[in-house]
C-alpha distance (Angstrom), angle and dihedral (degrees) to the residues before:
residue distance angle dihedral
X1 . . .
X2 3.85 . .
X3 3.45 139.6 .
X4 4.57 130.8 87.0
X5 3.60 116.9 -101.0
X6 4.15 112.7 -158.5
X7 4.35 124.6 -113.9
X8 3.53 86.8 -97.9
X9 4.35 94.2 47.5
X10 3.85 110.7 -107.0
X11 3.41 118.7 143.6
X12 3.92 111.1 -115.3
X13 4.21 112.8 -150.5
X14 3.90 121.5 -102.3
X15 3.30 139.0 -152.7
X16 3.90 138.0 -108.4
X17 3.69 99.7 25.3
X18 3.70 95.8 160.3
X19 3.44 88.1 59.2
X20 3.56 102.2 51.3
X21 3.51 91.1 38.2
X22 3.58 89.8 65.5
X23 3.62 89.8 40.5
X24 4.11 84.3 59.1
X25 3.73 90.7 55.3
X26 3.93 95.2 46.6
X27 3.76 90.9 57.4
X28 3.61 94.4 42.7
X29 3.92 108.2 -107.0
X30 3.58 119.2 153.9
X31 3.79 104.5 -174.4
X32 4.05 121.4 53.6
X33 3.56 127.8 -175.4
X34 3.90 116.1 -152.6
X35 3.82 136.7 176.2
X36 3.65 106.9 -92.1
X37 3.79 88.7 -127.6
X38 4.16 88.7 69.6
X39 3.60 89.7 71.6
X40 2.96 100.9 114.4
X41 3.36 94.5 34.6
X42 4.02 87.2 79.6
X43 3.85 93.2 71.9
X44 3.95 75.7 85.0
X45 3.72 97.2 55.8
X46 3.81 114.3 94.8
X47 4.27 115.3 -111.9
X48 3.89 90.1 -119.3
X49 3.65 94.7 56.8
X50 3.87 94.7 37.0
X51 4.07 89.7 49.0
X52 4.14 89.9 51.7
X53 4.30 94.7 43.1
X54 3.72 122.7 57.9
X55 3.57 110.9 -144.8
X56 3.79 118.8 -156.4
X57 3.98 106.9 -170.4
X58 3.91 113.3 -141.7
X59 3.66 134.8 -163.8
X60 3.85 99.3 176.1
X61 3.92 136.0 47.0
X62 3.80 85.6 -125.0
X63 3.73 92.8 63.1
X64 3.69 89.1 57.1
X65 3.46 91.6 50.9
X66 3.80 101.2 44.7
X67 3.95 87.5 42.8
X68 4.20 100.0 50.2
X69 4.05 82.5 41.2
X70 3.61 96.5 46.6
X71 4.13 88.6 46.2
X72 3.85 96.1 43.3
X73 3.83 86.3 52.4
X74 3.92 97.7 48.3
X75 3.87 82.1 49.8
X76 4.03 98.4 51.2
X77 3.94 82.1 44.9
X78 3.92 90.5 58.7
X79 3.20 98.6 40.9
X80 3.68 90.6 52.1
X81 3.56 98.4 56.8
């Protein structure tokens, strides 16, 4: 994890996220959340690591929260079945 979020939880934008995108798919993540103002910072990021990494683009804390939540669940559920 890295990055700043603001008092009133916006995401701010970070740097290198070609890097740690590829740093992502070397340790075997599959879902990455990034600041919605990186967007276009993904042109940069190389098709085979972009096709094996979902990236969900966030502008507010509570995104994060609702999206690692809402992923941990659907993974409990499949595991449960």
């Amino acid at each position: 994890m890295t990055g700043e979020v603001t008092l009133n939880g916006r995401v701010l934008p970070i740097g290198g996220v070609k890097q740690k995108l590829l740093a992502a798919q070397r340790a075997g993540l599959t879902e990455v959340f990034l600041p919605q103002r990186n967007e276009a910072d993904l042109d940069d990021v190389p098709d085979d690591v972009r096709a094996g990494v979902t990236v969900h683009l966030v502008g507010d804390v509570l995104d994060v929260v609702t999206g690692a939540l809402t992923a941990a669940a659907e993974g409990a559920g499949a595991s449960a079945a």
